[in-house]
C-alpha positions as CSV (number, residue, x, y, z in Angstrom):
1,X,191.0,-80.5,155.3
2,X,192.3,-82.3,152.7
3,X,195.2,-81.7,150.4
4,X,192.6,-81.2,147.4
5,X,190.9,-78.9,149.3
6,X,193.7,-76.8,150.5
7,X,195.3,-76.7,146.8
8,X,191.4,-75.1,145.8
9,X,191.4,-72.8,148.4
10,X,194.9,-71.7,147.2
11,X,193.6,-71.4,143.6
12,X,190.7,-69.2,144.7
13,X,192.8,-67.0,146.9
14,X,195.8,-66.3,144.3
15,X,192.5,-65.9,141.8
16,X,191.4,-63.3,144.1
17,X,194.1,-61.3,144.9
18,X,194.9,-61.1,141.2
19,X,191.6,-60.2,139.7
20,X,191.9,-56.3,140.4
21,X,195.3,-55.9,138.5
22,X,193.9,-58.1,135.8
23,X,191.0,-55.5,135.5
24,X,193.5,-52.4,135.4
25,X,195.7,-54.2,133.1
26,X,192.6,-55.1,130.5
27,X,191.3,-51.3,131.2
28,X,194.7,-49.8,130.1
29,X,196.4,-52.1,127.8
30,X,194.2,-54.5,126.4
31,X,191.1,-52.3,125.8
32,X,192.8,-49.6,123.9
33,X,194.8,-52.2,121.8
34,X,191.4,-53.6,120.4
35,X,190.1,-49.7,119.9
36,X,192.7,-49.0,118.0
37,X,192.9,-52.0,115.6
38,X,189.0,-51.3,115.4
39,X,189.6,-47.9,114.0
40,X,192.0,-49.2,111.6
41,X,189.3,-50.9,110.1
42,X,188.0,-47.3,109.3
43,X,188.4,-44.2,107.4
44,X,187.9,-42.4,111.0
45,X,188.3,-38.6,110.7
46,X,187.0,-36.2,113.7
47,X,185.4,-34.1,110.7
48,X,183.7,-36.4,109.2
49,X,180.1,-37.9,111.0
50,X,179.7,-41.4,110.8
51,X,183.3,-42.1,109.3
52,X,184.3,-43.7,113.1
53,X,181.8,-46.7,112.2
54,X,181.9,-47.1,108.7
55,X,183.5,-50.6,108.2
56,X,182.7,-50.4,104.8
57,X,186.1,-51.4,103.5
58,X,188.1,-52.9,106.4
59,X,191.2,-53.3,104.7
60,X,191.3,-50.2,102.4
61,X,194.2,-48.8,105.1
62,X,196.2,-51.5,104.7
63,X,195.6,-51.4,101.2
64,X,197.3,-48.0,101.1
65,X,200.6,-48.7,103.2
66,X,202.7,-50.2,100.6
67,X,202.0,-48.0,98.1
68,X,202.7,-44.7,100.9
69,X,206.3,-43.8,100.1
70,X,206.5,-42.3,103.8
71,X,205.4,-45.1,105.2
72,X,207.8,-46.9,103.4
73,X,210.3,-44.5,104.4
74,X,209.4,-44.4,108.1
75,X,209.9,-47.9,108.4
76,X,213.7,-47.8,106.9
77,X,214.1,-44.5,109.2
78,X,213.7,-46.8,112.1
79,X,215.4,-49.7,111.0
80,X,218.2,-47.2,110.7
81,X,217.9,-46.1,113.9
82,X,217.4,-49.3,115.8
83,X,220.3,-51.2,114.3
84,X,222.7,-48.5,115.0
85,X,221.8,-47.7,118.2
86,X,221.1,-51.1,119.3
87,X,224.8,-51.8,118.0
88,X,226.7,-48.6,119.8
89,X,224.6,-49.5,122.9
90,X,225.7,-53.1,123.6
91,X,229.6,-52.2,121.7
92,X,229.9,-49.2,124.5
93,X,228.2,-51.1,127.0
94,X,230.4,-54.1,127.1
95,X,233.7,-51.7,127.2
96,X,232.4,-49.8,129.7
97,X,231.9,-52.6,131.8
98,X,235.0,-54.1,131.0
99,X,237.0,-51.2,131.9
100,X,234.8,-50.2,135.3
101,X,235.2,-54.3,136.4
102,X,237.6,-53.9,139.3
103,X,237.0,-52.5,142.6
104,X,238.0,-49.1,143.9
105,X,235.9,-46.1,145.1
106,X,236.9,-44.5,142.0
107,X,235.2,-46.6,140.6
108,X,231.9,-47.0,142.2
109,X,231.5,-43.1,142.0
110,X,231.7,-43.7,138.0
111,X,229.4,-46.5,137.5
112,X,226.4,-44.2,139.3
113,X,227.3,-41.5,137.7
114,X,227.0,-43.6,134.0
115,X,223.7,-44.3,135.3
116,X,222.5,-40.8,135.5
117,X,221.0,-41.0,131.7
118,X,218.8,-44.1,131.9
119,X,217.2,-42.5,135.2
120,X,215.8,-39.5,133.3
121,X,212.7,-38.5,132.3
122,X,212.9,-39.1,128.1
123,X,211.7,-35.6,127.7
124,X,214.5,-34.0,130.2
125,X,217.0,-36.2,127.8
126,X,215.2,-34.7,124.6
127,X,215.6,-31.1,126.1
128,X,219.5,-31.7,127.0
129,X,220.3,-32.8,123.6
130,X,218.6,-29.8,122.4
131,X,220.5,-27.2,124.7
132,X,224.0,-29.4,123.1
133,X,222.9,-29.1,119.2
134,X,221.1,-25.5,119.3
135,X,224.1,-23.9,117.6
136,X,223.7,-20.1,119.8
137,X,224.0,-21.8,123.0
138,X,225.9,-25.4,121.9
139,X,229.2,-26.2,124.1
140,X,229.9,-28.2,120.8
141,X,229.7,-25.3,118.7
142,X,231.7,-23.5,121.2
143,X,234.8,-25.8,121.6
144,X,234.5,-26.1,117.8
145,X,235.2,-22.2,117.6
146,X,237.6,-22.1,120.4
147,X,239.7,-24.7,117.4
148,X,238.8,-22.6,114.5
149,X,236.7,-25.5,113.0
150,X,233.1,-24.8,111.5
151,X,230.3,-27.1,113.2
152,X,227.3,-28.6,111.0
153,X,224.3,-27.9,112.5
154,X,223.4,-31.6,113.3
155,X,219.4,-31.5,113.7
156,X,218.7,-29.3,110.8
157,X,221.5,-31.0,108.3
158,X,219.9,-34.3,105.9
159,X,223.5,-35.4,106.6
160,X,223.7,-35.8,110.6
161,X,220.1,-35.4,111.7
162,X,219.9,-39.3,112.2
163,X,223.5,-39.4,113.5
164,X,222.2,-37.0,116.1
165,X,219.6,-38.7,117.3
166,X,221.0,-41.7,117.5
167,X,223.8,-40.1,119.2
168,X,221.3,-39.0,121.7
169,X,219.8,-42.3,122.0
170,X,222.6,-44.1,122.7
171,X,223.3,-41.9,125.9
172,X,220.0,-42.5,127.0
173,X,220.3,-45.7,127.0
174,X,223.9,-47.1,127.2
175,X,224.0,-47.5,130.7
176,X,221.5,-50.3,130.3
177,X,223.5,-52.4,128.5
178,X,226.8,-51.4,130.6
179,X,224.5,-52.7,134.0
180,X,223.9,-56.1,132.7
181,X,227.3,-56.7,130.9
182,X,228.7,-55.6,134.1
183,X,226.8,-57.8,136.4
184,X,227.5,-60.8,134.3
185,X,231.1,-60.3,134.5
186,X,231.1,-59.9,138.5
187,X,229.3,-63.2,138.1
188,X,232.1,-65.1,135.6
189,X,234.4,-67.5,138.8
190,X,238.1,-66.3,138.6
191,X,239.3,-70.0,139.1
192,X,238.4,-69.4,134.8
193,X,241.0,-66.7,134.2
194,X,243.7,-67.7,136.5
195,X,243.9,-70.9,134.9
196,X,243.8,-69.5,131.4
197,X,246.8,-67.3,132.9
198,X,248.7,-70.4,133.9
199,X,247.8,-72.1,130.7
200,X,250.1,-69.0,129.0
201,X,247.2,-67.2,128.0
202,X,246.9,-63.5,127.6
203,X,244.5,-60.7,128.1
204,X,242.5,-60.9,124.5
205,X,242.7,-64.4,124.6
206,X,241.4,-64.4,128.4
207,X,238.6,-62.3,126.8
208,X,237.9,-63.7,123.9
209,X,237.7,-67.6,125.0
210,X,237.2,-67.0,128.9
211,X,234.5,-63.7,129.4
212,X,232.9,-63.3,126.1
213,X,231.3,-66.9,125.9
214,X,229.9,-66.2,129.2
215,X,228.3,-62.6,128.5
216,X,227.3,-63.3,125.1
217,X,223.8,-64.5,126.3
218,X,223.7,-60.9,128.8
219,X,224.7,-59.3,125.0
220,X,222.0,-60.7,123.2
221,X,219.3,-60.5,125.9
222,X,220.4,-56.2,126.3
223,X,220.1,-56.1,122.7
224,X,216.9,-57.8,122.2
225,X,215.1,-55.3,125.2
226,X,217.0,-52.3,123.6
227,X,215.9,-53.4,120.2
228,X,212.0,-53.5,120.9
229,X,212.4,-50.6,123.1
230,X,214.3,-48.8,119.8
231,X,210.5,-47.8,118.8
232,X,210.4,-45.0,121.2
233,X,212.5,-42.9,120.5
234,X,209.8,-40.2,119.8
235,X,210.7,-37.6,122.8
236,X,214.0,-37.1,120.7
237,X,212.7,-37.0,117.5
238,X,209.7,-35.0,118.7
239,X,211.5,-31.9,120.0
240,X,215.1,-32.5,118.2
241,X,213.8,-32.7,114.4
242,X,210.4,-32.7,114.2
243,X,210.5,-35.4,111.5
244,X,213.1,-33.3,109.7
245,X,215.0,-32.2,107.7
246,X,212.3,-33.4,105.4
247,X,211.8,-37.4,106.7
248,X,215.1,-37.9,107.1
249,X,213.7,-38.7,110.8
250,X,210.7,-39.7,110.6
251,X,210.1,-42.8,112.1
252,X,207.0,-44.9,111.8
253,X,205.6,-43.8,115.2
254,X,206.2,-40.3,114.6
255,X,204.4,-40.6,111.0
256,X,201.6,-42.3,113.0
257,X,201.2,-39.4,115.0
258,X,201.5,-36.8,112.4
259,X,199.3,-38.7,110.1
260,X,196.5,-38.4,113.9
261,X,197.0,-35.3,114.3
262,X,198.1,-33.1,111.8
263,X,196.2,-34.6,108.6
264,X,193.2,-36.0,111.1
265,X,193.8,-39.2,109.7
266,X,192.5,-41.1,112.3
267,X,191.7,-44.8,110.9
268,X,195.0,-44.5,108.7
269,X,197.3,-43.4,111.4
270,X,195.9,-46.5,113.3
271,X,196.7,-48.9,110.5
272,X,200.1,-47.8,110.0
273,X,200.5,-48.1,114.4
274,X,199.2,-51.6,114.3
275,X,202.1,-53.2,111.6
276,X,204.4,-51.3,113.7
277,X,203.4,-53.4,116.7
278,X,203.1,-56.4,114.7
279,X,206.6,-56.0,113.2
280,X,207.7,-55.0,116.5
281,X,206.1,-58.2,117.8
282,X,207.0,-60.3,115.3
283,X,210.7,-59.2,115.7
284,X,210.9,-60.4,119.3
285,X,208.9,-63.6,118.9
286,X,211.8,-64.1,115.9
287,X,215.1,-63.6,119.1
288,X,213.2,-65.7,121.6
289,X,213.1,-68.1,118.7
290,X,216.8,-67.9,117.9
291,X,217.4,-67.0,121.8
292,X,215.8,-70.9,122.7
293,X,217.2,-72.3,120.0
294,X,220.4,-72.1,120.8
295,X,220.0,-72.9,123.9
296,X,218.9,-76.2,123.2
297,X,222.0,-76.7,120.3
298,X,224.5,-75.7,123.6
């Protein structure tokens, strides 16, 4: 057989074998993502006949989101909470991995047990955080007692609500950021220190010219996935705040849901889901932008 011929049969096979998770992967990603940007397109409500095909007035949703002061707000709720978390995340990360580089059993016990977070179910995360800020049963509220100091309680205040999700969220997800950081250090040659040693050179130097130039891509990459992934954080916010105090927490997704299933706005609460996806979207195409192009200034 010739080479042409074995190159189709190749094509056909690798064809083959990937048709069936093609077909799951249009059934449960693409499919719905087409439903719901065609009930955007509609004032869809489960009590009204009819309303799930009326395509009347397309745009009329989107018409109505920058004039929606929650919508508004939702949006600056989650910028809120992406920016700071994202920030503590890859901040905590990188000294964590910093101070657990070096080799001892010690050690190795406390980077699995940092792991522990990341490996939970979101809800089981949401419920711990829960047992922590309910003030009758809160070890915080406790210890605060035990020092004769009067705790806030965090989910309920318009003060520290955000702080405490965030809070939450960064636990969640630090150890992330701390498992990349960390394996690009054990990947940085020594040769690079010792010689900055020789050279008179010492530890914040050695960090600042030596290690950070070579994790700053790791940094950027960890806080590009934690930034898109910011967006669900809505196991928290579901069971720690409900939204509340007010909107103090309510993020876009969570007003998309309340909007479904509270109001029955169905063909609204799409609209506002779609932007979120195309700012989400556009957000990441904008760091692999910035990501390539400063690969190709290096």
């Amino acid at each position: 057989m010739s080479q042409g011929g074995i190159d189709g049969e190749r094509r056909r096979f690798i064809a083959f074998a990937l048709t069936p998770s093609l077909i799951v992967l249009f059934a449960v990603a693409v499919l719905p993502a087409i439903y719901l940007v065609v009930t955007s397109l509609t004032p869809f409500q489960l009590t009204t006949p009819g309303s799930a095909t009326d395509f009347s007035a397309p745009l009329r949703n989107y018409g109505l989101l920058p004039g929606d002061p929650r919508f508004v707000n939702s949006l600056l709720v989650q910028a809120k909470l992406s920016f700071w978390g994202v920030l503590f995340q890859v901040l905590l990360g990188m000294l964590l991995a910093l101070l657990l580089n070096v080799q001892s059993r010690f050690v190795e016990f406390a980077r699995t047990f940092f792991l522990i977070p990341m490996v939970l179910p979101p809800i089981v995360v949401a419920v711990i955080w829960k047992l922590i800020y309910t003030p009758d049963i809160s070890p915080l509220n406790y210890s605060a007692q035990l020092l004769n100091f009067t705790m806030p309680a965090l989910t309920s205040s318009v003060d520290f609500a955000l702080t405490a999700i965030i809070i939450a969220d960064t636990w969640e997800w630090l150890p992330f950021t701390f498992l990349m950081v960390l394996a690009a250090l054990q990947t940085i040659p020594e040769e690079y220190s010792e010689a900055a040693l020789v050279d008179g050179a010492n530890k914040l130097q050695i960090f600042w010219y030596v290690t950070l130039p070579f994790i700053t891509p790791i940094l950027v990459i960890s806080g590009m996935f934690r930034l898109i992934d910011s967006v669900k954080a809505f196991p928290l916010i579901f069971l720690l705040t409900g939204g509340g105090p007010g909107t103090v927490t309510e993020v876009t997704n969570y007003y998309a849901y309340l909007l479904a299933f509270d109001t029955n706005e169905i063909g609204y609460s799409s609209a506002v889901t779609v932007v979120m996806l195309l700012l989400v979207a556009g957000v990441s195409l904008g760091l692999v932008w910035m990501g390539r192009r400063r690969e190709a200034m290096a």
